[in-house]
GUGU-401219 format. One line per 4 residues: number of its first residue (from 1); their letters; for each residue x, y, z of N, C-alpha, C. Coordinates in steps of 0.02 Angstrom, whole numbers, plus 50000, padded with zeros to 5 digits. Layout:
REM GUGU-401219
NUM) a) X:Y:Z:X:Y:Z:X:Y:Z  ... $
//
This chain:
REM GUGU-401219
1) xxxx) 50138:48986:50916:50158:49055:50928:50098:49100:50910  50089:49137:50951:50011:49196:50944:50029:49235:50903  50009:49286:50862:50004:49353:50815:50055:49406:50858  50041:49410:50932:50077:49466:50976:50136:49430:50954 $
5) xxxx) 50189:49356:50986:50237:49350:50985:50245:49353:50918  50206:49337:50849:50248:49329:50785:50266:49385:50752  50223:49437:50765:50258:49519:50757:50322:49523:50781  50323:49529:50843:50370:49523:50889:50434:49486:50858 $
9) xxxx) 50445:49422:50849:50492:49403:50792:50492:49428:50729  50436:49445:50702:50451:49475:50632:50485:49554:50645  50485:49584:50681:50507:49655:50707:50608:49612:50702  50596:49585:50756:50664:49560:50787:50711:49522:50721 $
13) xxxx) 50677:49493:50670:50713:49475:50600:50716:49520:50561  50683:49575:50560:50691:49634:50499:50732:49685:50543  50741:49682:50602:50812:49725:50620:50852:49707:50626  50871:49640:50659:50944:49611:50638:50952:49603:50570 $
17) xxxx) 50907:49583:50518:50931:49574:50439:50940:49643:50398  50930:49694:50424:50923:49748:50399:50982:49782:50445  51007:49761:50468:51054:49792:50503:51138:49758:50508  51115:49717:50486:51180:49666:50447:51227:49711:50423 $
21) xxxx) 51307:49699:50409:51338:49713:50377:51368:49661:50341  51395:49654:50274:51345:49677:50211:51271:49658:50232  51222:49696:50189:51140:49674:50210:51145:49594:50130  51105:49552:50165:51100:49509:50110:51021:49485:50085 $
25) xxxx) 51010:49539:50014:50981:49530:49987:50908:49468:49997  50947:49422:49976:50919:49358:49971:50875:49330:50035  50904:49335:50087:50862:49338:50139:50821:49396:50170  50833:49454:50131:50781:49494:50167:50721:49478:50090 $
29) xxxx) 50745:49471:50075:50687:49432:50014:50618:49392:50047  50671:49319:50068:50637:49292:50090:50565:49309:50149  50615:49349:50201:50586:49367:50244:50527:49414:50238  50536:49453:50204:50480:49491:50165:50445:49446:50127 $
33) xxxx) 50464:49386:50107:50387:49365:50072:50345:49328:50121  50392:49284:50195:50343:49279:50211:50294:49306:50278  50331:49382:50296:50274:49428:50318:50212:49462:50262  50249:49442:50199:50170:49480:50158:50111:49416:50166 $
37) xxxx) 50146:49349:50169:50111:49281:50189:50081:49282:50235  50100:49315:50295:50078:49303:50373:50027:49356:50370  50037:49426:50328:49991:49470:50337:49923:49464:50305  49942:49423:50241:49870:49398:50193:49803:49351:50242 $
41) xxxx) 49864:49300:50284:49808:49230:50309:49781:49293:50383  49812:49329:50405:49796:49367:50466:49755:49422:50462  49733:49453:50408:49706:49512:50407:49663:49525:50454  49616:49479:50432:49532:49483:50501:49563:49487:50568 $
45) xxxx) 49614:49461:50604:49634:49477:50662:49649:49556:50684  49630:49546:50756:49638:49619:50776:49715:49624:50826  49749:49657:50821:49828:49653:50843:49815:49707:50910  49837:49700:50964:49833:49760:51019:49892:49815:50960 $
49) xxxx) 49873:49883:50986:49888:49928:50963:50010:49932:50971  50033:49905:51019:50087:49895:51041:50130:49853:50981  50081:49797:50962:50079:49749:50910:50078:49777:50840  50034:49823:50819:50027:49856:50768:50079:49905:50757 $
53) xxxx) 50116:49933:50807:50174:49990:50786:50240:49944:50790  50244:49873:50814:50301:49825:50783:50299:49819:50701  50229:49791:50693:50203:49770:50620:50248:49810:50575  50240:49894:50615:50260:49947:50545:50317:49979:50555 $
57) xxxx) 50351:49958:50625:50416:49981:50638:50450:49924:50591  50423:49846:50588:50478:49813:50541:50486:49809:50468  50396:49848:50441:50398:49869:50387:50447:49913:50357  50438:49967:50395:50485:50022:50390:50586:50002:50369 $
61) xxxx) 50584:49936:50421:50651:49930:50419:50682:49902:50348  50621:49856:50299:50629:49850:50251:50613:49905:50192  50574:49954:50223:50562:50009:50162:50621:50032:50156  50650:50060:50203:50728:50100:50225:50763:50065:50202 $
65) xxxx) 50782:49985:50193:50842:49966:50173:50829:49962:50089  50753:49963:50069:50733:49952:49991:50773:50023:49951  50784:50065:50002:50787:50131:49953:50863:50132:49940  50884:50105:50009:50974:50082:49994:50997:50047:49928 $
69) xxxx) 50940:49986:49950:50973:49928:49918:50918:49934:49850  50927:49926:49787:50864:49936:49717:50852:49867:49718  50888:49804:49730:50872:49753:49728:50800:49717:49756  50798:49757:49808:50757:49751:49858:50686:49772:49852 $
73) xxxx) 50692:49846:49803:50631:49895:49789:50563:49847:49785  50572:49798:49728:50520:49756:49703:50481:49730:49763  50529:49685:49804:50506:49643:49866:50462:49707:49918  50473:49760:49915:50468:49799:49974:50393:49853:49947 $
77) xxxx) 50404:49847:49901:50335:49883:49863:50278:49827:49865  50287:49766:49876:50237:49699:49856:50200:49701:49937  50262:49714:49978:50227:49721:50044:50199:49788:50070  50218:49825:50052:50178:49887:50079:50124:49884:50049 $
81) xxxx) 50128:49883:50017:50056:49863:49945:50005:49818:49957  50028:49761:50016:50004:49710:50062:49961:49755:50094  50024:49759:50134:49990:49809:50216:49936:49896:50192  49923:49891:50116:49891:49965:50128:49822:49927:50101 $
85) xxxx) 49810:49863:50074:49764:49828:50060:49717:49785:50117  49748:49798:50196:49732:49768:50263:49651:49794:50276  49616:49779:50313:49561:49798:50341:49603:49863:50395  49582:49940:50395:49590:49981:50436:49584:49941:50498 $
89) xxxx) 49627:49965:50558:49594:49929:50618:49593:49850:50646  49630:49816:50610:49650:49757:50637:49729:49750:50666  49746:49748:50577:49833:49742:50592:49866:49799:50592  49819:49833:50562:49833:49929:50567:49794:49979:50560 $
93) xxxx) 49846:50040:50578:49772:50060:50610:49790:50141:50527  49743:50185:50512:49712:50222:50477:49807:50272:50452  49814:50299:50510:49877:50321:50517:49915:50299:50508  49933:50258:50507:50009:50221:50472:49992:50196:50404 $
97) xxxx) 49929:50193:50377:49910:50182:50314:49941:50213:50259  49925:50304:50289:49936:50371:50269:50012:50370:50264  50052:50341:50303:50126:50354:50308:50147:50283:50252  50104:50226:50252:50137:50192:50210:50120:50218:50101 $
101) xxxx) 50060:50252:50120:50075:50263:50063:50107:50312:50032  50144:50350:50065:50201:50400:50040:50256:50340:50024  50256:50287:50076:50313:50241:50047:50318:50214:49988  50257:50195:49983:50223:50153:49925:50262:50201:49844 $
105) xxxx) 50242:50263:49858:50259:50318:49810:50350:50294:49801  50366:50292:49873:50450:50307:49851:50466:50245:49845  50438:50192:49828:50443:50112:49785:50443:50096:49741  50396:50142:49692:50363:50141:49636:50434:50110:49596 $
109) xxxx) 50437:50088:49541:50473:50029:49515:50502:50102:49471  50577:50077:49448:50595:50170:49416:50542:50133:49342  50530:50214:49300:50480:50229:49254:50400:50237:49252  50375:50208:49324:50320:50214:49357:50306:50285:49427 $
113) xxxx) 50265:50312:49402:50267:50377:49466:50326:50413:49447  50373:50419:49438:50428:50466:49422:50419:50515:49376  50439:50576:49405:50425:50642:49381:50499:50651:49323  50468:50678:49263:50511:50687:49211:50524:50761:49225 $
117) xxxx) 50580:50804:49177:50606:50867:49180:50544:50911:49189  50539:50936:49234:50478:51018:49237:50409:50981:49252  50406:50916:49272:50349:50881:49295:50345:50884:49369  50297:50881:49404:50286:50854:49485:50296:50807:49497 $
121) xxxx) 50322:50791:49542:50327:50716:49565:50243:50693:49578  50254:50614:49573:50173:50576:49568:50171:50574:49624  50091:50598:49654:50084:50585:49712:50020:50540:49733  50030:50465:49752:49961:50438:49777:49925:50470:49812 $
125) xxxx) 49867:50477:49824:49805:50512:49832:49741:50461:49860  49708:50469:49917:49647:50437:49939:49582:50466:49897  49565:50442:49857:49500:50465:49846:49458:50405:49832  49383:50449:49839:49305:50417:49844:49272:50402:49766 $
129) xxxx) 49247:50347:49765:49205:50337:49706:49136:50360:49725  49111:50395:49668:49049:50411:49695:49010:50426:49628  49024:50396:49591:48974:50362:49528:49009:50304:49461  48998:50250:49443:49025:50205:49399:48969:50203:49343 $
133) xxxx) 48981:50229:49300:48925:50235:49237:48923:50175:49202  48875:50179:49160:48826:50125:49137:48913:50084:49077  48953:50135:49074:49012:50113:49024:49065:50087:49085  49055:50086:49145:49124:50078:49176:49159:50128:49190 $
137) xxxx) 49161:50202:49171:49190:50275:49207:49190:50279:49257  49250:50276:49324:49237:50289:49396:49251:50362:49382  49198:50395:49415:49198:50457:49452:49210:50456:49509  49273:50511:49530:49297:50510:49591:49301:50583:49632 $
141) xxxx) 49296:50586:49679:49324:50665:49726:49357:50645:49766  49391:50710:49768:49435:50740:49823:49386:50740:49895  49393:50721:49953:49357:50714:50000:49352:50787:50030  49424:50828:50034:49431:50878:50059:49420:50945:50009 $
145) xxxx) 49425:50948:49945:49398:50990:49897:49325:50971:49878  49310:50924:49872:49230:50895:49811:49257:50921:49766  49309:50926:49724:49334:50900:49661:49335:50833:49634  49316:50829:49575:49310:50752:49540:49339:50758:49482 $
149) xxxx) 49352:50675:49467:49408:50681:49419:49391:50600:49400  49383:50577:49339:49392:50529:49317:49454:50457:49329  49406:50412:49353:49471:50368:49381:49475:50316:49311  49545:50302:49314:49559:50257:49238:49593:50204:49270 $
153) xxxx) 49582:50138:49262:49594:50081:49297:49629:50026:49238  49697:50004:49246:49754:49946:49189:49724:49883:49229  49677:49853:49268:49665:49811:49307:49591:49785:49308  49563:49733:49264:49502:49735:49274:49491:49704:49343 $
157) xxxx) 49519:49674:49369:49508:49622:49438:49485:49679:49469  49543:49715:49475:49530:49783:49514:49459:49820:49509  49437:49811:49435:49403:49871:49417:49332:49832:49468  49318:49739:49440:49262:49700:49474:49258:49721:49568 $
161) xxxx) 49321:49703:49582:49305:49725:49684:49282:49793:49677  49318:49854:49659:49291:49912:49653:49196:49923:49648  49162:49893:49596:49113:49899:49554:49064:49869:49620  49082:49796:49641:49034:49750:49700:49042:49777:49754 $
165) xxxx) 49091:49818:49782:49078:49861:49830:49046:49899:49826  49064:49960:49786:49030:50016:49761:48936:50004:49757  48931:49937:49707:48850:49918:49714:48823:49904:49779  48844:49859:49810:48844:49828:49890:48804:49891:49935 $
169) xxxx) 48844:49958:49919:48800:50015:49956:48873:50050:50002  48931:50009:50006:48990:50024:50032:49023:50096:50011  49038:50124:50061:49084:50203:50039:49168:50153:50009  49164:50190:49947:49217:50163:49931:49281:50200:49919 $
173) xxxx) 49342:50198:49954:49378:50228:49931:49444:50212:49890  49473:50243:49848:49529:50194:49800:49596:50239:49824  49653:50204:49779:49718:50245:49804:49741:50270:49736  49758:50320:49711:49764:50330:49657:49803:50408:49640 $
177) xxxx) 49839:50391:49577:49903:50444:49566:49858:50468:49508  49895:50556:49502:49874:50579:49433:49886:50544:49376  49867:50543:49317:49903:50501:49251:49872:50576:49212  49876:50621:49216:49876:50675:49154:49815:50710:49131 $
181) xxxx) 49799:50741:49102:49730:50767:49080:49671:50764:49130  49708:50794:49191:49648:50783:49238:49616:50718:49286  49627:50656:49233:49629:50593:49272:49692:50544:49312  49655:50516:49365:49677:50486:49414:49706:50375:49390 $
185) xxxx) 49775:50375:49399:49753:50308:49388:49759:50289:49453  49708:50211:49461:49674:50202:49532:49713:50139:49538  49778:50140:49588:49801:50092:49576:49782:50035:49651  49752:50053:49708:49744:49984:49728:49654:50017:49752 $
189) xxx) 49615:49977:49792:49566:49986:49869:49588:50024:49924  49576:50060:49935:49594:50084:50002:49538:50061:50049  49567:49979:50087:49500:49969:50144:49508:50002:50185 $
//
């Protein structure tokens, strides 16, 4: 089966399973782990564009049922989280990136990103690294202000891809929510 037809079924299993009455858990589980599977070994492939708005129409069908169902949240945050870690331009394209990471936000696991009494809600954010000091400090901006703001990273794995790109000579950009006093925590790559 080619990438066109396996979208194509993966579209066609996340709307009938998501559209179930009762929805059952357990298999949209499954099914979601193994499109985050199919999306990991596939990335480098390039999907015709027809292909790419299945990809995120069946994403979608599991974001939508994650917000129903809390059971689900976990499974459905692991994959968007997949798909915003893709090479731009293969399996997706720049724009639906932008729309998955507002999802990503309304995934967030409860006590993570959630706005307390008289707080803003957390909002992920695209920004640029554009200096890593001799201590490890990412300096970051706003692309559309040139505001910068210190990025603070719970991930060293994270922090190493960040750093070998960044050296490499690569424009790097990260995805990252406020965490308070001005700084950003940088929670994935934005390729």
């Amino acid at each position: 089966m080619g990438s066109v037809e396996r979208v194509a079924k993966y579209l066609e299993d996340a709307q009938s399973l998501t559209t179930a009455k009762p929805v059952n858990p357990g298999k949209i589980k499954s099914e979601i782990a193994k499109l985050a599977t199919w999306l990991r070994k596939h990335q480098d492939e390039t999907l015709p564009d027809g292909a790419k708005q299945q990809l995120i129409t069946a994403i979608q069908s599991y974001y939508k049922t994650a917000l129903a169902e809390p059971t689900l949240k976990e499974s459905a945050f692991t994959l968007v989280d997949d798909l915003l870690k893709l090479p731009e331009g293969k399996l997706v394209t720049s724009k639906s990136k932008k729309t998955c990471l507002k999802w990503l936000g309304d995934l967030t696991p409860d006590g993570e990103g959630k706005a307390g009494p008289g707080e803003a809600p957390s909002e992920i954010r695209i920004l640029t690294v554009i200096e890593i000091d001799d201590n490890g400090i990412i300096t970051l901006m706003h692309d559309a202000t040139g505001d910068t703001s210190e990025g603070v990273l719970e991930n060293q794995d994270l922090f190493s891809s960040i750093k070998v790109a960044f050296d490499s000579g690569e424009d790097v950009q990260v995805n990252a929510e406020p965490s308070g006093e001005g700084k950003f925590l940088i929670v994935s790559l934005n390729s």
